[in-house]
N, C-alpha and C positions, 0 to 999 in steps of 0.2 A: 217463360219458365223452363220444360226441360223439352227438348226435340230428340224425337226417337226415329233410330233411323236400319231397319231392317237388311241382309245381306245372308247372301249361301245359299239363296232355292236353285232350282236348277231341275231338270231330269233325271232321273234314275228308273232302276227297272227294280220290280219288286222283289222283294228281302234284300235291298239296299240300305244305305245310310249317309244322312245329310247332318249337317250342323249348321244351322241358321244361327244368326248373330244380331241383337240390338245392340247400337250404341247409342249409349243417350250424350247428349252435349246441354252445357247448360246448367245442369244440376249434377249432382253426384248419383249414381245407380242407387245408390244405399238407401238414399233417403225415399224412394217408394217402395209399395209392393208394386211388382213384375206381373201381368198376366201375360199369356200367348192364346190366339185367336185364330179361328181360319174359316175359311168362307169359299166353299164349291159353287158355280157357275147356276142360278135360283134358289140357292138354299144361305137360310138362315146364316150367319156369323155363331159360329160354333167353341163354344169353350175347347181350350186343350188343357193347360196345366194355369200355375202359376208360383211364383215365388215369394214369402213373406219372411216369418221368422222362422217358417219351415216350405216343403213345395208339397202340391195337392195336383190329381191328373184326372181328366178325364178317362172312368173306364175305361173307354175305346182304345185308351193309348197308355193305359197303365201297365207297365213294364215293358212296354219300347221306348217311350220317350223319356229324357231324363233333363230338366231346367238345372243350372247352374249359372254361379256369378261371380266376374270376375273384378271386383272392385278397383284394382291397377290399372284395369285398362276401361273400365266405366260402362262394362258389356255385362251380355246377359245372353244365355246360350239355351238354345231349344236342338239338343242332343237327339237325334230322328232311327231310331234301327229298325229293321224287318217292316221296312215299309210298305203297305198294302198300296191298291188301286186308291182307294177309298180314301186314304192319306192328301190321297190332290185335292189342291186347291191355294189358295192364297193364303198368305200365315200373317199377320198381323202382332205385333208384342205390344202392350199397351202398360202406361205407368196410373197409378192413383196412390191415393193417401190408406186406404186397404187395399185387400187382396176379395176377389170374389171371383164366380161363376157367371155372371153378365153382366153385358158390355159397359153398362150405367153401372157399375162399379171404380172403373175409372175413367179419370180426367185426361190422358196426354195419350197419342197413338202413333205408328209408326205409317210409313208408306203401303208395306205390305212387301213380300217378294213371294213369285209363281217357286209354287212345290207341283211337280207330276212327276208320278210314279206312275208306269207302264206293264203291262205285263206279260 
């Protein structure tokens, strides 16, 4: 079906900003909803946003983070500012046929790329 493939984590120090990047191959972007995911070192896989016919964010990250899509190039962007500590951890973008809040909401998953923010 469609393979999702994560890119952009890296290091930063805090009130930085990153742009993480899915690209899906295989299918067209359009034809899912987008979620993004992340997951710190014993903790749960964590909602962050997602994108449908519109994007929805996890408080924690409501108004630093910003999802957009770029259907030309068949990505999907997880836009990262004023980056806390707390922000670390493993980001995941996952595709389904809806959009939800957990992980059993969709079908298809990316590798994952390390986010650390430092402080």
């Amino acid at each position: 079906q469609v393979q999702l493939r994560e890119s952009g984590g890296g290091l930063v120090q805090a009130g930085g900003s990153l742009r993480l990047s899915c690209t899906a191959s295989g299918r067209p972007v359009r034809s899912y909803g987008m979620g993004w995911f992340r997951q710190a070192p014993g903790k749960e896989r964590e909602f962050v946003g997602w994108s449908g016919g519109s994007t929805y964010y996890a408080d924690s990250v409501k108004g630093r983070f910003t999802i957009s899509r770029d259907n030309a190039k068949n990505t999907v962007y997880l836009q990262m500012n004023s980056l806390k500590p707390e922000d670390t951890g493993v980001y995941y973008c996952a595709a389904g046929y809806r959009v939800g809040r957990n992980p059993s909401d969709y079908t298809y998953w990316g590798q994952g790329t390390q986010v650390t923010v430092s402080s």
